[in-house]
C-alpha positions in Angstrom: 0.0 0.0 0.0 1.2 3.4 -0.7 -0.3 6.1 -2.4 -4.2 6.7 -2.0 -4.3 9.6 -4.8 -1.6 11.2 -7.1 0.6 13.8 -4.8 1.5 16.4 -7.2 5.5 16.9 -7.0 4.2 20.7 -6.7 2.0 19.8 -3.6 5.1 18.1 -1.9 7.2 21.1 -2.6 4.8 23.4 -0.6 5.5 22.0 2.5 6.9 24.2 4.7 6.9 21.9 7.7 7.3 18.4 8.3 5.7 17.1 12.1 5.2 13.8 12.6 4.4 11.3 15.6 6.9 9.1 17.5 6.0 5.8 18.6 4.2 4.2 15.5 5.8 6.4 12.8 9.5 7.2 14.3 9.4 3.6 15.9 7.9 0.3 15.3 5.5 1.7 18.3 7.2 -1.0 20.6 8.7 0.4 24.4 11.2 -1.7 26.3 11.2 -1.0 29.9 13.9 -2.9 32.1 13.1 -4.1 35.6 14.9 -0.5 37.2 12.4 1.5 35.0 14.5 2.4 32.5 12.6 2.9 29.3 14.3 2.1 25.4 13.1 2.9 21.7 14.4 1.6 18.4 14.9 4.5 16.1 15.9 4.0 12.4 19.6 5.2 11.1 17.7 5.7 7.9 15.4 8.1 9.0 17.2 9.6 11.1 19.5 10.2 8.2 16.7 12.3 6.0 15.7 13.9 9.2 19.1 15.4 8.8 19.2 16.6 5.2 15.5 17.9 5.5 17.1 20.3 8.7 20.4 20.8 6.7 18.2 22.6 4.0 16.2 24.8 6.3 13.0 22.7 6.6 11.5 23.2 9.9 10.8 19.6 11.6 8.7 18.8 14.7 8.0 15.8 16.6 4.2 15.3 18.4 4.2 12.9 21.3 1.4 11.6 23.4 3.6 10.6 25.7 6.8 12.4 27.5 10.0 9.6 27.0 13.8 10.7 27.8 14.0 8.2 24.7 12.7 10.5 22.9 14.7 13.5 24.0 17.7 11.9 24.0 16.9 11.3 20.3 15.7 14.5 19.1 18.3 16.3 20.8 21.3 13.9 18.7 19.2 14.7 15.3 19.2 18.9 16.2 15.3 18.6 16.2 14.1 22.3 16.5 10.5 21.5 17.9 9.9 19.0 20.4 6.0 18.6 21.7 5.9 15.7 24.3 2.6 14.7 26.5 0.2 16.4 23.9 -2.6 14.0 23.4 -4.3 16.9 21.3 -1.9 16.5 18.3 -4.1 18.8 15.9 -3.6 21.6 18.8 -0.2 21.4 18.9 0.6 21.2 15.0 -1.9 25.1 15.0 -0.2 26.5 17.5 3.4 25.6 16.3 2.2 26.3 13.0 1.5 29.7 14.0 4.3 30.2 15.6 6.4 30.0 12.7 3.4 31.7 10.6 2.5 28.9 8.9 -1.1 28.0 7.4 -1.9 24.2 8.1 -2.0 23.9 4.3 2.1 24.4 4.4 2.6 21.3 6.7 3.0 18.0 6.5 2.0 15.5 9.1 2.4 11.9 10.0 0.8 9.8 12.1 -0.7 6.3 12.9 -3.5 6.0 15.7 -6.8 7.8 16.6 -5.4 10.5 18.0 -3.2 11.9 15.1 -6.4 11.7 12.8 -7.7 15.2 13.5 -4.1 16.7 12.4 -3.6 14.7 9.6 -6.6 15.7 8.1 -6.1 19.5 8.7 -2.1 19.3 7.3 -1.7 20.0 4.0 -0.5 16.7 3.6 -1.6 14.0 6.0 1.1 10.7 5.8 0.4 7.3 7.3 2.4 4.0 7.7 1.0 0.4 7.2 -0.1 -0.9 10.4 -1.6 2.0 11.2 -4.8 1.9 13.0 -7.5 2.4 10.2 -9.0 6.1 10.9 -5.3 7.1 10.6 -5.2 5.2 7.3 -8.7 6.7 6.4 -7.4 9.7 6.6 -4.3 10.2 5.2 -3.3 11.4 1.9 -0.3 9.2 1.9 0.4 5.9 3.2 4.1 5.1 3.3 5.4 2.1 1.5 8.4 1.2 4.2 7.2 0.2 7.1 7.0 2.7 10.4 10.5 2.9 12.6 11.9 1.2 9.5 12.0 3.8 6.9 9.0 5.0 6.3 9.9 8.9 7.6 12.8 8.6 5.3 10.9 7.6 2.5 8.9 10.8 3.1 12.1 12.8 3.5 13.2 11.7 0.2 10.0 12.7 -1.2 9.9 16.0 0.1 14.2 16.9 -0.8 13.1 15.5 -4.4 10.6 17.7 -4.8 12.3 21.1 -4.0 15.1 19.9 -6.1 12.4 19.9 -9.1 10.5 22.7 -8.2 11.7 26.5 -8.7 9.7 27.8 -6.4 10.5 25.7 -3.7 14.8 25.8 -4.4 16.4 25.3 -0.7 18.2 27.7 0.7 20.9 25.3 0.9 22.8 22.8 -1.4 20.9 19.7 -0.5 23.6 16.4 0.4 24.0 13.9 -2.0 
């Protein structure tokens, strides 16, 4: 499964951020916990690898969390990740307000998700993304379901998408030379 309907190259290229869920879409949606409390994620070189390129040619980025996880800090802080929204169960709240923030209309973002409570954001974004295994109102309502698999690619498959596009389109030229 991938595409539900033809993404225009020119609709990627109008993103102006990328915010996306952690556990389900970064990860496989799995938590280890040891016996001291301790809690461990899984996160994928290869998207953590487009995360990168996307920042290193001035595309704002933003991770969504339900939940609070040092995992997750520890993470976002390695990969330079500008906005960082743990504990927000509202996900379609936080995408408006950061959206404002950087004066952004929800039509200039991109977001992806893969339970219930993404839904309401991903179908507000501009362009809502979904992973296989999602839960099926998340696959209802995206635009976009990933081929790779979530925690395994699939944010880097969207990565690509979006660095391929604003290589093809004039109006949407990066700032910066985009890495090979």
């Amino acid at each position: 499964m991938s595409v539900k309907k033809p993404i225009s190259p020119a609709l990627w290229s109008r993103i102006r951020l990328f915010a996306m869920d952690v556990d389900g879409v970064l990860t496989d949606g799995t938590v280890l916990i040891s016996s001291d409390g301790t809690e461990s994620k899984r996160f994928s070189i290869l998207d953590g690898l487009g995360l990168a390129r996307l920042r290193d040619v001035g595309l704002p980025l933003a991770w969504i969390s339900g939940r609070a996880s040092g995992a997750t800090t520890a993470r976002a802080t390695e990969l330079k990740i500008p906005h960082l929204i743990q504990g927000r169960v509202d996900k379609l709240t936080a995408l408006t307000e950061l959206a404002a923030q950087l004066g952004l209309p929800l039509s200039a973002c991109a977001y992806m998700g893969d339970d219930v409570i993404d839904v309401p954001a991903l179908r507000a974004a501009g362009l809502g993304i979904s992973v296989p295994g999602a839960m099926p109102e998340a696959l209802a309502a995206a635009d976009y379901i990933t081929k790779r698999t979530a925690g395994l690619g699939a944010v880097r498959e969207v990565c690509d998408l979006l660095l391929a596009a604003r290589r093809n389109v004039p109006s949407a030229a990066p700032t910066k030379k985009i890495p090979k």
